[in-house]
Every structure is written in structure tokens, then in C-alpha cells.
DSSP file (Angstrom, degrees, kcal/mol; ACC not computed):
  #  RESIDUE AA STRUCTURE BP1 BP2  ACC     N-H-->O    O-->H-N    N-H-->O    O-->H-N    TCO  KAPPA ALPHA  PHI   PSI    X-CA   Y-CA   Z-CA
    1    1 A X              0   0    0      0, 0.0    18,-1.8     0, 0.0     2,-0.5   0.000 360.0 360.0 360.0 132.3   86.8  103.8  107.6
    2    2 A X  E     -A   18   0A   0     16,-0.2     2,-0.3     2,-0.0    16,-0.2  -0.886 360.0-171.6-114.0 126.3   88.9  103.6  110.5
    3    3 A X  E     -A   17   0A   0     14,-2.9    14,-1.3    -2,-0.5     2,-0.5  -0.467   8.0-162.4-113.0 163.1   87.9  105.1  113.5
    4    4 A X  E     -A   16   0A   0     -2,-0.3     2,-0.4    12,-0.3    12,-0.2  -0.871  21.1-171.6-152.5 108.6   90.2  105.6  117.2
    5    5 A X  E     -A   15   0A   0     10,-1.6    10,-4.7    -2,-0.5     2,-0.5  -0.940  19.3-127.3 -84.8 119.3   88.3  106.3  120.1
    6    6 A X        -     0   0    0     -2,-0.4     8,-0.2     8,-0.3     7,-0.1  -0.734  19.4-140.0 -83.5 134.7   88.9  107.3  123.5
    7    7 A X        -     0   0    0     -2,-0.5     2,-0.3     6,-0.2    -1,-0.1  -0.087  13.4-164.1 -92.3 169.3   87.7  105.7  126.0
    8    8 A X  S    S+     0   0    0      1,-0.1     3,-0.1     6,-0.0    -1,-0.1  -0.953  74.0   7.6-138.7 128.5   86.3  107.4  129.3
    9    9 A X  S    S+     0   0    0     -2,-0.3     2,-0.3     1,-0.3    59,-0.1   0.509 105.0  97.1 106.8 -13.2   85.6  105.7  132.6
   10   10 A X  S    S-     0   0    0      2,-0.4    -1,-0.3    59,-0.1    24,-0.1  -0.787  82.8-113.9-137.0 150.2   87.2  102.0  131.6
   11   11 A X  S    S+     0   0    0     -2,-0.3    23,-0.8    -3,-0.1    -1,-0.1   0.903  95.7  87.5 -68.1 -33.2   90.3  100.5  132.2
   12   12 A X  E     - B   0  33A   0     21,-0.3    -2,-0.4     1,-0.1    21,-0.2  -0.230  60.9-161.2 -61.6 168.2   90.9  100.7  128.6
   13   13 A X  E     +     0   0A   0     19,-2.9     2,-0.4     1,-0.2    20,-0.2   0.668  65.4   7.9-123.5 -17.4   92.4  103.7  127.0
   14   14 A X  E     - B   0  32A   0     18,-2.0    18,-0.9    -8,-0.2     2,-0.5  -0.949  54.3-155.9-150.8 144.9   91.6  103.7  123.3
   15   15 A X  E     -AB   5  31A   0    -10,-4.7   -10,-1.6    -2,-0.4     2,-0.5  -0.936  10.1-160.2-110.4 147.2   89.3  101.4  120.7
   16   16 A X  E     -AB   4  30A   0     14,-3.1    14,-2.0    -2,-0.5     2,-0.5  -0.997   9.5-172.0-115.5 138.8   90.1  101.3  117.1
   17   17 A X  E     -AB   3  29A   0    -14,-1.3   -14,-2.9    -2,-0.5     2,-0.9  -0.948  21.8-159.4-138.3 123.0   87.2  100.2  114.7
   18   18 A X  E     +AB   2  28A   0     10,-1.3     9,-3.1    -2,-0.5    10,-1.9  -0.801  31.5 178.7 -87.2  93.7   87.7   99.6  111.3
   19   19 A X  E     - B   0  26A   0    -18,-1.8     2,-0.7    -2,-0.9     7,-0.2  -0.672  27.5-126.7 -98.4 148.6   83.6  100.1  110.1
   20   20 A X  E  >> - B   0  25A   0      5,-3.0     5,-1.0    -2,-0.4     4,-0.7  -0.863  12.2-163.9-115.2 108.7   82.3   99.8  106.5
   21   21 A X  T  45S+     0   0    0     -2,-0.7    -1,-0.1     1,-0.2     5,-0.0   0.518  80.6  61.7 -76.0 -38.6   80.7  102.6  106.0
   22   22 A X  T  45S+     0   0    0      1,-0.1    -1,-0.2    -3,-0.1    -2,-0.0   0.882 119.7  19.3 -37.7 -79.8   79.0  100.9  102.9
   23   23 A X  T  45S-     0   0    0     -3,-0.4    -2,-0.2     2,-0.1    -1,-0.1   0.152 102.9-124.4-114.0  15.1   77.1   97.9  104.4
   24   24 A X  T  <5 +     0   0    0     -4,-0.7    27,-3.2     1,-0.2    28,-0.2   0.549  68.5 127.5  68.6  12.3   77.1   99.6  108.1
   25   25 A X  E   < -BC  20  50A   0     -5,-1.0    -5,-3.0    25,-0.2     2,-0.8  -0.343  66.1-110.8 -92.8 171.8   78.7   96.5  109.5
   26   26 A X  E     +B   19   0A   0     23,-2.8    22,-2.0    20,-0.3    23,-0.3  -0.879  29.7 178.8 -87.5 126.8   82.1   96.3  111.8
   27   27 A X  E     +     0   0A   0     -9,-3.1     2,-0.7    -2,-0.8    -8,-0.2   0.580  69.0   4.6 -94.3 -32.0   84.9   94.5  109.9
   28   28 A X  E     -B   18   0A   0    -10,-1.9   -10,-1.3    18,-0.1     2,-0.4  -0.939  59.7-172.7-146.8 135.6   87.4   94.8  112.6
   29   29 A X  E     +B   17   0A   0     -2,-0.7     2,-0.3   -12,-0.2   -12,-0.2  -0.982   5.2 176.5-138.1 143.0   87.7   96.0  116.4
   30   30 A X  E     -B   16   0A   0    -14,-2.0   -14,-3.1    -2,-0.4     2,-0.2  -0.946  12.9-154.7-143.7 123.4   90.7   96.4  118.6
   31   31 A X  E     -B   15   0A   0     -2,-0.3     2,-0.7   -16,-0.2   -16,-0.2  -0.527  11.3-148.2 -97.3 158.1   91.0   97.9  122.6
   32   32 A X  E    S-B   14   0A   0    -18,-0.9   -19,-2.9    -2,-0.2   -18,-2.0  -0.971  70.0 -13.3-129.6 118.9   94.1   99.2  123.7
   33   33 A X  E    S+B   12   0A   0     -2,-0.7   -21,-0.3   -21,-0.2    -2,-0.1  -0.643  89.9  99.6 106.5-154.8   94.3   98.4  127.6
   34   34 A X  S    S-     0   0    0    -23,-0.8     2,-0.9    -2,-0.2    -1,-0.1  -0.179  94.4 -29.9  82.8-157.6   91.5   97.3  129.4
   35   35 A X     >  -     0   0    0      1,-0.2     4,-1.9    -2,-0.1     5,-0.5  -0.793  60.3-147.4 -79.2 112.8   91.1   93.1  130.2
   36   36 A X  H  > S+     0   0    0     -2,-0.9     4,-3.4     2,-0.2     5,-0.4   0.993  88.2  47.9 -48.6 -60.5   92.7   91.3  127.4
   37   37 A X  H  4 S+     0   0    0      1,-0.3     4,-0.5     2,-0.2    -1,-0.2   0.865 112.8  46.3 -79.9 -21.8   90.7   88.4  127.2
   38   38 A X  H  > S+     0   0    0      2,-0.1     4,-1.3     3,-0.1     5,-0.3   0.698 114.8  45.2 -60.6 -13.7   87.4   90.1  127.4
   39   39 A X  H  X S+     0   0    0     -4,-1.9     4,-2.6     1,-0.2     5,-0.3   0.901 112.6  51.5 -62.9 -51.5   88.2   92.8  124.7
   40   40 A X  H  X S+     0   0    0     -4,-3.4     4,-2.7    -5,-0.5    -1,-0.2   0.825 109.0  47.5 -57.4 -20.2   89.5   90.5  122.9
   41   41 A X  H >> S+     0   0    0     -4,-0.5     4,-0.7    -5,-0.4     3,-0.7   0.990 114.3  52.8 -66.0 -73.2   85.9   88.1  123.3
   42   42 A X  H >X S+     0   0    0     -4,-1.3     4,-2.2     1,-0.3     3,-1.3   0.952 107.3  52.6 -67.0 -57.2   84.1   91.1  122.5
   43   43 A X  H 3X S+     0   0    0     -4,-2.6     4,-1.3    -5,-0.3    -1,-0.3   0.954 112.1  42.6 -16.1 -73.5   86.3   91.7  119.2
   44   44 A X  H << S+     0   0    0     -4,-2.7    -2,-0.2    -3,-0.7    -1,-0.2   0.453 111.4  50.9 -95.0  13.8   85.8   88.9  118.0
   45   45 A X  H << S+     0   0    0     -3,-1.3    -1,-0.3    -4,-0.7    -2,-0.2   0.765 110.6  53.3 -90.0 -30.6   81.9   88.4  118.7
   46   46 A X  H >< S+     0   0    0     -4,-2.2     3,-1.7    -5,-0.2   -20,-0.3   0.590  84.8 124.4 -97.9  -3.7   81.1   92.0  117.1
   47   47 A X  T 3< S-     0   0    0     -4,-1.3   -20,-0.2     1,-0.3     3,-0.1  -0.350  83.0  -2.6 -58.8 141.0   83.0   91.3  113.7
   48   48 A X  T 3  S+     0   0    0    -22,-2.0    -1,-0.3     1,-0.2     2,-0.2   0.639 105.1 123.3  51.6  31.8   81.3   91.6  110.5
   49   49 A X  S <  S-     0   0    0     -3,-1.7   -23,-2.8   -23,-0.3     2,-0.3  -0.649  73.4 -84.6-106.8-177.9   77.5   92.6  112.5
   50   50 A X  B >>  -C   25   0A   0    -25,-0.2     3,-1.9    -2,-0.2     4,-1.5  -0.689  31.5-121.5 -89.2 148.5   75.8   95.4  111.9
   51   51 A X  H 3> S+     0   0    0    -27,-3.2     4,-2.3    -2,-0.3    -1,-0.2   0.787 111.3  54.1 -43.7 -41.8   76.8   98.4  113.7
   52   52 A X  H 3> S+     0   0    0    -28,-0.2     4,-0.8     2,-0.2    -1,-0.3   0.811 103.7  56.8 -76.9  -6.6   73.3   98.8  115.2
   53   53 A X  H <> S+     0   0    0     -3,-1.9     4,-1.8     2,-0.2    -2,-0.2   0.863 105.5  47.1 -55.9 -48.0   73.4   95.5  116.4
   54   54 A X  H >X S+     0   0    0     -4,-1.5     4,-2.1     2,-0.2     3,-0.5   0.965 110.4  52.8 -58.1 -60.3   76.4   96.0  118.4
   55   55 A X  H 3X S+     0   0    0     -4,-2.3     4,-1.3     1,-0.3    -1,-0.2   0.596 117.1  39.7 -75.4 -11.5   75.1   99.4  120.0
   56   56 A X  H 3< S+     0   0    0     -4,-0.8    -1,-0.3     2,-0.1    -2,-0.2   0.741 118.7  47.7 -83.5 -25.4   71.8   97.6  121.2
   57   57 A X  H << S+     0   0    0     -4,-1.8    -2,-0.2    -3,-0.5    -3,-0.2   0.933 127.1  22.9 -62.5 -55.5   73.7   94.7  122.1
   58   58 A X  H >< S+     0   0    0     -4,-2.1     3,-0.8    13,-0.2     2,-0.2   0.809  92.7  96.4 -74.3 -67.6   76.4   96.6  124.0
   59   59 A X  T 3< S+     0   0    0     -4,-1.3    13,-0.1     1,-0.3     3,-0.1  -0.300  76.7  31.2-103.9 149.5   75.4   99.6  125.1
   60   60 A X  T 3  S+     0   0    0      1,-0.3    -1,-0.3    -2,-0.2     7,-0.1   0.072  85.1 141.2 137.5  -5.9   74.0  100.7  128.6
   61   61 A X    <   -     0   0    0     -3,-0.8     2,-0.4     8,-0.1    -1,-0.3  -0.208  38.3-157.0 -71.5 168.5   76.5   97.6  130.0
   62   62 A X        -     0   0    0      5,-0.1     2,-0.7    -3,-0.1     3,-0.3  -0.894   9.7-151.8-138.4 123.6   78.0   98.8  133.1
   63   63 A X  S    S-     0   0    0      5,-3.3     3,-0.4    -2,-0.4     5,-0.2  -0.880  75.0 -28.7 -90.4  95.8   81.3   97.4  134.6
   64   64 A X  S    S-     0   0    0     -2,-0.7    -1,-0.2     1,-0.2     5,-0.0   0.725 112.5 -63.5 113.7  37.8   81.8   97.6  138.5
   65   65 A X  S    S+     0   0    0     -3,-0.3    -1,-0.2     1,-0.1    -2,-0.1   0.229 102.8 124.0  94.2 -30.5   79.4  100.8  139.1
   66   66 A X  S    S-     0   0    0     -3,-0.4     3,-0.1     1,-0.2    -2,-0.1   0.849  84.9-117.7 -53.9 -18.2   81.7  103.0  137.1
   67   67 A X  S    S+     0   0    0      1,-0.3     2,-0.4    -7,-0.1    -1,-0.2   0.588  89.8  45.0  96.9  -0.5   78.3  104.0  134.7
   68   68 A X        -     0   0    0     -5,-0.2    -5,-3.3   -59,-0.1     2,-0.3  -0.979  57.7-171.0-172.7-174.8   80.5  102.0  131.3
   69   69 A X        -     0   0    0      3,-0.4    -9,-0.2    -2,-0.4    -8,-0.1  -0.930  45.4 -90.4 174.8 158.9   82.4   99.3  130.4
   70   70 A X  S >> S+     0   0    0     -2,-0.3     4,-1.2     1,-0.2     3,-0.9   0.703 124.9  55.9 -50.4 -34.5   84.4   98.4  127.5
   71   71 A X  H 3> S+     0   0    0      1,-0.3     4,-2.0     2,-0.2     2,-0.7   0.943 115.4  39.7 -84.9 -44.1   81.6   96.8  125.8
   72   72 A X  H 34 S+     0   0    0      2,-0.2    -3,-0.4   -14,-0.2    -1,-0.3  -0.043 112.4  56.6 -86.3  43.8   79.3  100.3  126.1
   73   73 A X  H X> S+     0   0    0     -3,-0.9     3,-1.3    -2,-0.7     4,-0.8   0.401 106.0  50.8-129.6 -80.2   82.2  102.3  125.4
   74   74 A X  H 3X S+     0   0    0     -4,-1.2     4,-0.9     1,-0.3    -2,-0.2   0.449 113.0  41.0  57.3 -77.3   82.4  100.3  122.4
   75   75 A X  H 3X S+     0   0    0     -4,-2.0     4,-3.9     2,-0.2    -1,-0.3   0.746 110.6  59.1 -90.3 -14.6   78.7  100.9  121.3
   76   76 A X  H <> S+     0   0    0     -3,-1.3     4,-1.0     2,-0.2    -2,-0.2   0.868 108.2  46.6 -57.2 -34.0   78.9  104.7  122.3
   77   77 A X  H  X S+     0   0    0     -4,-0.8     4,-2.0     2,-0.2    -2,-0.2   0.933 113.4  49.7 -70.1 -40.3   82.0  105.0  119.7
   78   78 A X  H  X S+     0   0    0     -4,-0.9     4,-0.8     1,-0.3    -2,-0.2   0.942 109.5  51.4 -71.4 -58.0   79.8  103.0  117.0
   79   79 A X  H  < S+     0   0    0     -4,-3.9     4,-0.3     1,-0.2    -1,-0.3   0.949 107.2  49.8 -76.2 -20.2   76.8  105.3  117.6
   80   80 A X  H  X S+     0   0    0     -4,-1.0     4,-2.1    -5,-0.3     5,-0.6   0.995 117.6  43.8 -63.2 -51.2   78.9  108.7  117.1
   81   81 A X  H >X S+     0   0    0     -4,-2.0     3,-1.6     2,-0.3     4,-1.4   0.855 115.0  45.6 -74.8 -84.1   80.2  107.1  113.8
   82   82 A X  H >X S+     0   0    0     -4,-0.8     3,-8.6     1,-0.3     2,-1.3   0.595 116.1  53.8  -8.7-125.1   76.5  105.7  112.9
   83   83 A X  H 34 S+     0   0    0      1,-0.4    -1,-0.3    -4,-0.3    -2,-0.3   0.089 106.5  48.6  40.6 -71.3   75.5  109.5  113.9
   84   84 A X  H << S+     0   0    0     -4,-2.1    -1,-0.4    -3,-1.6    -2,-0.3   0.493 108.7  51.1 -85.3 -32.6   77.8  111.1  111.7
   85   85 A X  H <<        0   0    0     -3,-8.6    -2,-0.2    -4,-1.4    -1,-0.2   0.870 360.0 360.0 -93.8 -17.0   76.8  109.1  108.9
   86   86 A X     <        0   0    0     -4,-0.5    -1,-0.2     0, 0.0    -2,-0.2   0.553 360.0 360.0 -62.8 360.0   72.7  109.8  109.2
């Protein structure tokens, strides 16, 4: 399933995550905006783990006061899609 989030609160503007719905894991993530070379770090750590890994891992992080960051905007889309599948 491929999912496109928008983000709120972060210098990025959108995530796409390609989840398998199947074995609950992330196969693919991609930010649109934000700091390239962290998204891109955080991409390519959260591939093929399990979506609740990522949203304990992730979420609650907070970039520069704002209350989010890319990486908990990130596990907030992964719990709606987790959410939605319970």
C-alpha cells in the first residue's frame, strides 16, 4: 500500500510510504522537502522494520521546539495506517 502524507509543523511538506500491509513492515519511505540528508538517513534506517518499531522509535521526537520533526511526523503517519488496519 502506498500511502502520501502531509506533513504539519516540519520543514517537510509531504511523506510517501510504501507499507506492506501483509507483514506490517515499511518497504520504502520518501520526504518531500524538509533536510535532505537527514530524511534521507531516516529512509533508509526505517526500511524493511516493522511499522511499530518505527512509531516507538520515532515518535514524540521534537525538532527545534516546533512539538514534531520529520522523524515523528513520520511515525504519526505510520500509526494512522497501523490504526486503520486494527
Amino acid at each position: 500500500m502506498l500511502k502520501e502524507y502531509t506533513t504539519q509543523g516540519t520543514c517537510s511538506k509531504k511523506i510517501f510510504i510504501d507499507y506492506d500491509e501483509t507483514t506490517g513492515r515499511v518497504n520504502n519511505v520518501r520526504f518531500l522537502g524538509g533536510c535532505d540528508g537527514n530524511t534521507q538517513g531516516v529512509c533508509r534506517l526505517v526500511a524493511g522494520l516493522p511499522a511499530t518499531q518505527v512509531i516507538a522509535t520515532l515518535g514524540g521526537i521534537d525538532c527545534r521546539g516546533r512539538g514534531t520533526s520529520c522523524p515523528d511526523q513520520l511515525a504519526r503517519a505510520l500509526k494512522e495506517i497501523v490504526d486503520d488496519k486494527g
